[in-house]
C-alpha positions in Angstrom: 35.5 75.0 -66.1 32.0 74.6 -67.5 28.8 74.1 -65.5 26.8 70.9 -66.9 22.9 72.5 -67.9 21.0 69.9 -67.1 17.9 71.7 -68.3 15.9 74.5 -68.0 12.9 75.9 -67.2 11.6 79.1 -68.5 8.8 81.1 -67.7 8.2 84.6 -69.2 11.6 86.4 -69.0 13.1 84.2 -66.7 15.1 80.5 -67.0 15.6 78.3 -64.2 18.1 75.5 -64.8 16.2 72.0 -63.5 17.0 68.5 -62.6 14.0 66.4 -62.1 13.5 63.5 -60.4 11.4 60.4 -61.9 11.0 57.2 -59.2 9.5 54.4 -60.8 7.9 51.8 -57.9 6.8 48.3 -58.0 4.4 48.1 -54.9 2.7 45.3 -53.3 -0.7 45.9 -53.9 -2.0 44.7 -50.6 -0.6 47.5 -49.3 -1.8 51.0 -51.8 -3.1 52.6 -48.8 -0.1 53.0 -47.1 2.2 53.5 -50.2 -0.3 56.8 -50.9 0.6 57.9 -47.3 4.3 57.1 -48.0 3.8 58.7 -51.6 2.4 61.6 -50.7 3.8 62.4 -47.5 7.1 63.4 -49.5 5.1 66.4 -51.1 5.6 68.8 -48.2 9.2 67.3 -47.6 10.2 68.2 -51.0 8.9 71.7 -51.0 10.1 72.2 -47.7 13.7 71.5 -48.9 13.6 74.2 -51.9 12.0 71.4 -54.6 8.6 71.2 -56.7 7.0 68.1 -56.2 4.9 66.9 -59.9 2.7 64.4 -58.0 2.4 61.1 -57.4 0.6 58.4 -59.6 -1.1 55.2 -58.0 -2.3 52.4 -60.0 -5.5 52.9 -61.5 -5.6 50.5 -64.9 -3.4 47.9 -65.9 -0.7 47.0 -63.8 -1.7 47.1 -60.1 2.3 47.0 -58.9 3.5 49.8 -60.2 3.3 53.8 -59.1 5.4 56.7 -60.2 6.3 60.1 -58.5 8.3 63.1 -60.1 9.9 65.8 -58.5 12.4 68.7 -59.3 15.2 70.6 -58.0 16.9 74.0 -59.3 20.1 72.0 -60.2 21.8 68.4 -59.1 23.6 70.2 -56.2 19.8 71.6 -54.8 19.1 67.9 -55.1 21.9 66.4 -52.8 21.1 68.8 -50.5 18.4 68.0 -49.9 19.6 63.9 -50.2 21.8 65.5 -47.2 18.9 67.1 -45.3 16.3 64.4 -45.3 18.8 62.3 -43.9 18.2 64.0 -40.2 14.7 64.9 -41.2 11.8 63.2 -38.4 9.3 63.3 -41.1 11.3 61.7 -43.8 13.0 59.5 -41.3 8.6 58.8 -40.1 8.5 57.9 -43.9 11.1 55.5 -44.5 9.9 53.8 -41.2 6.3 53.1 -42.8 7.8 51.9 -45.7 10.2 49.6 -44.1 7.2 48.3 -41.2 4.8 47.9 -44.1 6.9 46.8 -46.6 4.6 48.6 -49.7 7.6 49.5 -51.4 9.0 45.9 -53.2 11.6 48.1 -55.5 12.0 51.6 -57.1 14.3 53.1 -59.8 15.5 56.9 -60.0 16.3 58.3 -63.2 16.8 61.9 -63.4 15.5 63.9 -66.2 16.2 67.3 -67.8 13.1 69.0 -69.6 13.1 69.7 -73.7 11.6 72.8 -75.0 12.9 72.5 -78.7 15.1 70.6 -80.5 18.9 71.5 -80.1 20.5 73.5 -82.3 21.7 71.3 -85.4 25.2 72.2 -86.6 26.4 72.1 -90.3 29.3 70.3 -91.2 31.4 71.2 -94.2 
């Protein structure tokens, strides 16, 4: 059976196949302090499970409700490791507990993303 590439990433003489992770939130902007300690306090906890974390992005201009963060993984299994990991994590489980007591999280979306280096390959058709 075939493995799904869900992307890689290539650096001189090596390719890395990558799934990242894209979470779009609507915040409540009374409460962008503790959303960037939420945010950002999943940097180490990604890295610390075997992911890059891209950074987070707060509102700055325009919409004052709505933040992003981006994070990879080697492939979608890497990923729900970690999903499985964090689960019995303290310093995730600390995270989810600010979110919940502060409520600076209204919503988010996760949409998972594969990076594009070039355009595929077009195939002729007779």
């Amino acid at each position: 059976m075939a493995a799904v590439r869900l992307g890689t990433l290539t650096t001189p003489g090596r390719m890395f196949p990558v799934i990242t992770c894209h979470l779009r939130y609507e915040i409540d902007p009374g409460q962008t302090a503790a959303f960037e300690k939420y945010a950002t306090g999943w940097i180490p906890v990604v890295t610390r499970f075997g992911g890059t974390h891209h950074g987070c992005y707060l509102p700055h201009e325009g919409a004052s409700d709505i933040a992003y963060a981006l994070f990879s993984f080697p492939s979608l299994a890497a990923y729900e490791n970690y999903r499985t990991a964090i689960r019995q994590d303290p310093e995730a489980q600390e995270l989810w507990q600010l979110s919940a007591e502060t409520r600076c999280i209204r919503r988010f979306d996760r949409t998972f993303l594969r990076p594009a280096f070039k355009p595929p390959e077009a195939t002729e058709t007779s």
